[in-house]
C-alpha positions as CSV (number, residue, x, y, z in Angstrom):
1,X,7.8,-35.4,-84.7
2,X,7.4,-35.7,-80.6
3,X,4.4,-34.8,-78.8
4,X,4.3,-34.7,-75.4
5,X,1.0,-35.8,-73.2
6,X,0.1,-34.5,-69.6
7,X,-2.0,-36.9,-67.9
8,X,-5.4,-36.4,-66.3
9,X,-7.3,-37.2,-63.3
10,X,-6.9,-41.0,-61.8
11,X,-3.7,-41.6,-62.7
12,X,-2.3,-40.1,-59.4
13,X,-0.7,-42.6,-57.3
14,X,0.5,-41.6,-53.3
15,X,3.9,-40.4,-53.2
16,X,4.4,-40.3,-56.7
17,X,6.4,-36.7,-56.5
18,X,8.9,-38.0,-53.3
19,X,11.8,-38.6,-55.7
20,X,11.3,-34.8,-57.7
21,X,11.7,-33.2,-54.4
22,X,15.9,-34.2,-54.9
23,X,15.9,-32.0,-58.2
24,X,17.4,-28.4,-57.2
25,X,14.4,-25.9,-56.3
26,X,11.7,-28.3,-56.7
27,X,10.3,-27.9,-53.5
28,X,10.2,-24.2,-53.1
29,X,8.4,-24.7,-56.4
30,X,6.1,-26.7,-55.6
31,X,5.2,-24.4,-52.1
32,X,4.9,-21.4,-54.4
33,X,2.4,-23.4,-56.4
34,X,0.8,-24.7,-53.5
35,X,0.2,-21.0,-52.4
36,X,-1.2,-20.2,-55.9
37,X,-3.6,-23.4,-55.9
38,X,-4.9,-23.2,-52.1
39,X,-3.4,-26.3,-50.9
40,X,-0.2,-28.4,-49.7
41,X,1.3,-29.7,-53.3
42,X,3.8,-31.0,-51.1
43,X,2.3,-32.9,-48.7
44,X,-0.2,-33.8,-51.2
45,X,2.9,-35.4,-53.7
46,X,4.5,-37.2,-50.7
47,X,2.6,-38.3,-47.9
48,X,-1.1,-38.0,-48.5
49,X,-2.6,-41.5,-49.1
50,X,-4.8,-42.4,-51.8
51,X,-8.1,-41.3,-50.6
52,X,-6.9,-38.0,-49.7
53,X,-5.4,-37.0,-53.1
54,X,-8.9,-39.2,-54.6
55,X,-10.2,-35.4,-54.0
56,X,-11.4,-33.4,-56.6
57,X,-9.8,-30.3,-54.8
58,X,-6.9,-31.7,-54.6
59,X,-6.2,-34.1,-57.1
60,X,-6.3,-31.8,-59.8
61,X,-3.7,-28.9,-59.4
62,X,-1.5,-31.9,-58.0
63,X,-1.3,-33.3,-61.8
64,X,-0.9,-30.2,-63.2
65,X,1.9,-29.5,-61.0
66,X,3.4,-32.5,-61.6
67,X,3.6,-32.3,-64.9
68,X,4.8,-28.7,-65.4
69,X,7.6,-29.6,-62.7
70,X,8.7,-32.6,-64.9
71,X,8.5,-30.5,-68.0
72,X,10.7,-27.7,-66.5
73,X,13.9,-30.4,-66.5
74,X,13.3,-30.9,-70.3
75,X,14.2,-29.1,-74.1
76,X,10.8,-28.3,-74.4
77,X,11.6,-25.8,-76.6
78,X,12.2,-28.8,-78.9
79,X,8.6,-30.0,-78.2
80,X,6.8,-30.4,-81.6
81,X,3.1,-31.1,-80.3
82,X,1.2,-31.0,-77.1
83,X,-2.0,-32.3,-75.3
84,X,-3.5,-32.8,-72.1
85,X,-6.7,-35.4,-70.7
86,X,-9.1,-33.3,-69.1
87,X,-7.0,-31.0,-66.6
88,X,-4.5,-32.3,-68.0
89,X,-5.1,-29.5,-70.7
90,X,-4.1,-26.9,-68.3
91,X,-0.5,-28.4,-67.7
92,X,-0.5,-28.3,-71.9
93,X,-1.8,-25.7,-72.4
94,X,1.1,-23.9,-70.1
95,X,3.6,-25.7,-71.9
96,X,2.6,-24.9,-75.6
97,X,3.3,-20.9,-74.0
98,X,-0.6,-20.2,-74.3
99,X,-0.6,-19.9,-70.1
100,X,2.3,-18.8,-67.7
101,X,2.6,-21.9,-65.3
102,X,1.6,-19.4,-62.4
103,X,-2.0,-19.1,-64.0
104,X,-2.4,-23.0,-65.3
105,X,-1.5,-24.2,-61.3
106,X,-4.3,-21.3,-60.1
107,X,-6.5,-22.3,-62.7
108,X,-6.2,-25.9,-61.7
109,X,-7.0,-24.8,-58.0
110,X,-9.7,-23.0,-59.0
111,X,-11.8,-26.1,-61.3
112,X,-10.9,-28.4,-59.1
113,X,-12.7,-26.8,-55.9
114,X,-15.7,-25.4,-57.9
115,X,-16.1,-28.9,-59.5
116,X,-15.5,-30.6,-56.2
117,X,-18.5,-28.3,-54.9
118,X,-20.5,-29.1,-58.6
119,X,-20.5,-32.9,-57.6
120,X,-21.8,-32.1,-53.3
121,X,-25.0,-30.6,-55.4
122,X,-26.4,-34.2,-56.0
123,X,-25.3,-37.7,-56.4
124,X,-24.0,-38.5,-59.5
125,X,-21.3,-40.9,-60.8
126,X,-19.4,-42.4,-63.8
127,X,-18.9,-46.1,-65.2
128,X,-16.3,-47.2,-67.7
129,X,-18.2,-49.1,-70.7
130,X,-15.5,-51.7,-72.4
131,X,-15.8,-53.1,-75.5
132,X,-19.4,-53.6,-77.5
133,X,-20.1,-51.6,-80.4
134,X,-19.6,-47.9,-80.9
135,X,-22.8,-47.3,-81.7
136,X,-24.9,-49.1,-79.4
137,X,-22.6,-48.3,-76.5
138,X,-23.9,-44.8,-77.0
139,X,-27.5,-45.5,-77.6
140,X,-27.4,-47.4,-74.6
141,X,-25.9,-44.9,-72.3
142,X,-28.2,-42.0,-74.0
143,X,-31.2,-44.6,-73.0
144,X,-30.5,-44.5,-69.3
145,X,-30.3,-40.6,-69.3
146,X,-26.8,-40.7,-69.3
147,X,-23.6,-38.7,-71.4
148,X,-20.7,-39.8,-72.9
149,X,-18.3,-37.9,-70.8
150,X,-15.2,-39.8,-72.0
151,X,-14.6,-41.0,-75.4
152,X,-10.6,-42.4,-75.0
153,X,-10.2,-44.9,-77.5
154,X,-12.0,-47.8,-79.5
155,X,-13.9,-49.3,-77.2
156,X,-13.5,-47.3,-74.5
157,X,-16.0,-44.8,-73.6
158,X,-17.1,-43.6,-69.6
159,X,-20.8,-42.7,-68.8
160,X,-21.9,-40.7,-66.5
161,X,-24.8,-39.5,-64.6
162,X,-27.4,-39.8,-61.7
163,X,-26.3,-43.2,-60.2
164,X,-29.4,-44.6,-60.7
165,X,-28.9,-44.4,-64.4
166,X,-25.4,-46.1,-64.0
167,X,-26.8,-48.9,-62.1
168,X,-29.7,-49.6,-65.0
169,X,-26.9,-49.5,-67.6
170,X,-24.5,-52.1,-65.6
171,X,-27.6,-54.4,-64.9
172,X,-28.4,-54.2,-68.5
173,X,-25.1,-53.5,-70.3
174,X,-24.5,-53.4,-74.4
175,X,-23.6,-56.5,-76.0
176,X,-20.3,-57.7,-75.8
177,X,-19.7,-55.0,-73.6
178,X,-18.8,-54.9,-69.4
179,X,-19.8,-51.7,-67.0
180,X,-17.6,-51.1,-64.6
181,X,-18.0,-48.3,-62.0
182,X,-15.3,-45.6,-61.1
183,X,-14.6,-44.2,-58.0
184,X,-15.2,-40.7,-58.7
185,X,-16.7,-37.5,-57.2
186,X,-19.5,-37.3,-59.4
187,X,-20.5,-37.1,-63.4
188,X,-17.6,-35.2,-64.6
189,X,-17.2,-32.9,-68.5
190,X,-21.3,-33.4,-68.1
191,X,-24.3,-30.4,-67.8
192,X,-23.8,-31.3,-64.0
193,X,-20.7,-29.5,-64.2
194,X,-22.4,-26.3,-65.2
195,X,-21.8,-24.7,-61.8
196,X,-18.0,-25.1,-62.7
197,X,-18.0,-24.2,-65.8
198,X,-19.7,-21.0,-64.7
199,X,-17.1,-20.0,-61.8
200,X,-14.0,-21.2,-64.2
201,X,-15.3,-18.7,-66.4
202,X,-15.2,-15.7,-64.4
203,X,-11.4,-16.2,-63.4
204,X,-10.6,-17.8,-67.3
205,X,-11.5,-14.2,-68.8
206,X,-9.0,-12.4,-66.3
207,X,-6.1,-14.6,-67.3
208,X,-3.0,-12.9,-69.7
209,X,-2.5,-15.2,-72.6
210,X,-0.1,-16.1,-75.8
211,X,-1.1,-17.9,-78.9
212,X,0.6,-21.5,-79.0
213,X,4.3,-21.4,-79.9
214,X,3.4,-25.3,-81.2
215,X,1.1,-27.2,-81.7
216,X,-1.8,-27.7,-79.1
217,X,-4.3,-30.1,-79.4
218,X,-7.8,-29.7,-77.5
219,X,-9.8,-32.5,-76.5
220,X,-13.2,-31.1,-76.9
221,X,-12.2,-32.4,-80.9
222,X,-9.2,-32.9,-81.1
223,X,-7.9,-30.4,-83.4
224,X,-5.1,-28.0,-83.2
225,X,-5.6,-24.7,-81.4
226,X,-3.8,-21.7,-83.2
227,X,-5.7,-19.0,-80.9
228,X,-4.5,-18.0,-77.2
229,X,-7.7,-17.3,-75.9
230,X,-9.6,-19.9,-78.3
231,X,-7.9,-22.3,-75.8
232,X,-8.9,-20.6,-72.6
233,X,-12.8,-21.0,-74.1
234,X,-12.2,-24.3,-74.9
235,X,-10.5,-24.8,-71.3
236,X,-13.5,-23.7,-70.1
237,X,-16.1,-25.2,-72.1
238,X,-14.5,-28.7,-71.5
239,X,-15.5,-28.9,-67.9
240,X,-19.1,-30.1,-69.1
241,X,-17.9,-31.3,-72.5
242,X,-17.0,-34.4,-73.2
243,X,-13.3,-35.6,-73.9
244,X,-12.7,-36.8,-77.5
245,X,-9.0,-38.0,-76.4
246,X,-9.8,-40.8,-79.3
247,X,-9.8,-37.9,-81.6
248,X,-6.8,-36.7,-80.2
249,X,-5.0,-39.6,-80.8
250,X,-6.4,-39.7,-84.5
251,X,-4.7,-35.9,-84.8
252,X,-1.5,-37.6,-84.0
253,X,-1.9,-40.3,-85.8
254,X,-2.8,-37.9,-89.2
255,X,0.2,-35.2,-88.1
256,X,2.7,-38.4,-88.5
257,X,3.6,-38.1,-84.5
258,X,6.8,-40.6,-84.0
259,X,7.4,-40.5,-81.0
260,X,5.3,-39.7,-77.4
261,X,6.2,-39.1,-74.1
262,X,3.5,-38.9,-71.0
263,X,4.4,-36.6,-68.1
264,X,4.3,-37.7,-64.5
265,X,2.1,-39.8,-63.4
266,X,3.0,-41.7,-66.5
267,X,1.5,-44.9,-67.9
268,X,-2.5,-44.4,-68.8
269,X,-2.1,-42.3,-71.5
270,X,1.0,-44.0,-73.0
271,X,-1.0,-47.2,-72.9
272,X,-4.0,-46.0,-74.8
273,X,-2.0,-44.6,-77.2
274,X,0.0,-48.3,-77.7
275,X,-3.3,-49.7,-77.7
276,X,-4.8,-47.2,-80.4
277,X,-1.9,-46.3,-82.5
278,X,-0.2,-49.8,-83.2
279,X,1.7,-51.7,-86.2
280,X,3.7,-49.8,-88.8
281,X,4.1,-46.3,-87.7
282,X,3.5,-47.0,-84.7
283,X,5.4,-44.2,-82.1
284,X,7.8,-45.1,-80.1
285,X,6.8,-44.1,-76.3
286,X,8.1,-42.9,-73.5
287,X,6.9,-42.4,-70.1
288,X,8.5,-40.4,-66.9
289,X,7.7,-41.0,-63.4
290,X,10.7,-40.2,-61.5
291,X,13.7,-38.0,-62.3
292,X,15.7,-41.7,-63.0
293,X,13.6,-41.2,-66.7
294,X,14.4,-38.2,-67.3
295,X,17.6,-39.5,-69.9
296,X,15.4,-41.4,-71.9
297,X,12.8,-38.5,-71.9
298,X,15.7,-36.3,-73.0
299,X,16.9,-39.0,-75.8
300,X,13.5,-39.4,-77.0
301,X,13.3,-35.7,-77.7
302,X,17.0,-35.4,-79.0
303,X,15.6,-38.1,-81.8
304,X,11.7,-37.6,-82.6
305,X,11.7,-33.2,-81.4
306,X,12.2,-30.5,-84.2
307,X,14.5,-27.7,-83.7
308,X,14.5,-25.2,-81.1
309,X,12.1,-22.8,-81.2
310,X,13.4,-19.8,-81.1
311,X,12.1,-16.9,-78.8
312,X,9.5,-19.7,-77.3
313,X,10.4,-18.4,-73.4
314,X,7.3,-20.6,-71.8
């Protein structure tokens, strides 16, 4: 059984889509797209340096983009299971058929700006908490008035919150545990978000949907989504929700997922799933970040995918 992962925010690197621009009709793709998300996908791929694509605006309809123009040179109609971190979801959600890739790139465009314009409201921030135990790494973040905005594996978990709250918590971290601040826009799948939410929700409910033609995991709990427009709500909802990818990984663990392949830009969720879903059974991985990976993509999917899927057109 394959699954195949689309990455989320932070994982962009400059100039990371230069060598997809060869493929045949990739870049008048990616200009259509760019039309449909209100900004330059191209420039953004190729020659924007790190602090311009670091924008909320930007950065998100980039990694959706990305990953639906990778998908688009694979059988993904061989595709057993899909999932996305955070927007991420959108470029999933597109490929499980629930979205045409049109409306998951306008989408994108769409949460990126409006949480981009959430985060200018007031300062707010996020810090990764490493290690320490489960339960006390919560307490303590819920002490400071902060929210557990990522949960991505064991012993992994990212607060967020007014930055003064972020600086208590690093000066008096959980034991056997290390904060370490993130270089974000602001407190991110938090009630700070609500603004977002909000405006995602009034171009969400004018969006022409399928139900899933495989198996879609959400991260607001990781389990699979059978319903088209379930997974717009939940698309929506997870903008101030947090991310459960831990229990996404446990729903591949429990669906007996052998093999895994992360989408371009490849490499962070690939490693937490190495991390988290190690020893016997243990998938065998894949990532793809330039078209030179796209034969090992392709075996992986010959060997671990299911068969075709018949009439699955997105």
């Amino acid at each position: 059984m394959l699954a195949v992962l689309s990455p989320g925010q932070g994982s962009q690197k400059p100039g990371f889509l230069i060598p997809w621009l060869d493929l045949p009709g990739a870049e008048t793709k990616l200009r259509w797209w760019s039309a449909l998300a209100g900004v330059d996908l191209v420039h953004l791929g190729t020659k924007a340096d790190a602090d311009e694509i670091k924008d909320t605006a930007r950065t998100q309809p980039l990694l959706v983009a990305a990953s639906l123009l990778a998908a688009g040179e694979l059988p993904v109609n061989r595709v057993d299971v899909v999932a996305g971190h955070s927007v991420g979801e959108l470029g999933a959600t597109a490929i499980a058929g629930v979205l045409p890739a049109e409306a998951a790139i306008a989408l994108a465009g769409v949460r990126g700006r409006e949480m981009a314009a959430a985060c200018a409201l007031e300062p707010t921030g996020m810090s990764a908490v490493l290690g320490g135990d489960p339960e006390e790494v919560l307490a303590a973040i819920e002490k400071h008035g902060l929210h557990p905005a990522n949960l991505n594996a064991t012993g992994q978990v990212v607060a967020a919150g007014s930055l003064d709250g972020l600086a208590a918590l690093g000066e008096e971290p959980p034991a056997k545990a290390r904060v370490r601040a993130l270089e974000v826009a602001g407190a991110f799948h938090t009630p700070y978000m609500a603004p977002a939410e909000a405006a995602l929700a009034q171009i969400a409910g004018g969006v022409s949907v399928a139900d899933p033609v495989r198996i879609l995991l959400s991260d607001l709990d990781g389990t699979a989504v059978t319903s088209g427009p379930e997974m717009v709500g939940r698309l929506v909802r997870q903008v101030t929700a947090p991310v459960r990818w831990d229990l996404v990984m446990r729903t591949l663990a429990d669906r007996g997922v052998t093999g895994v392949l992360e989408l371009p830009p490849a490499g962070t969720l690939a490693g937490l799933v190495k991390r988290e879903l190690k020893g016997e059974g243990a998938p065998e991985i894949v990532t793809l970040n330039t078209p030179d990976d796209l034969p090992a993509a392709q075996d992986l999917i010959a060997r671990h995918g299911g068969h075709p899927i018949e009439g699955a057109t997105r």
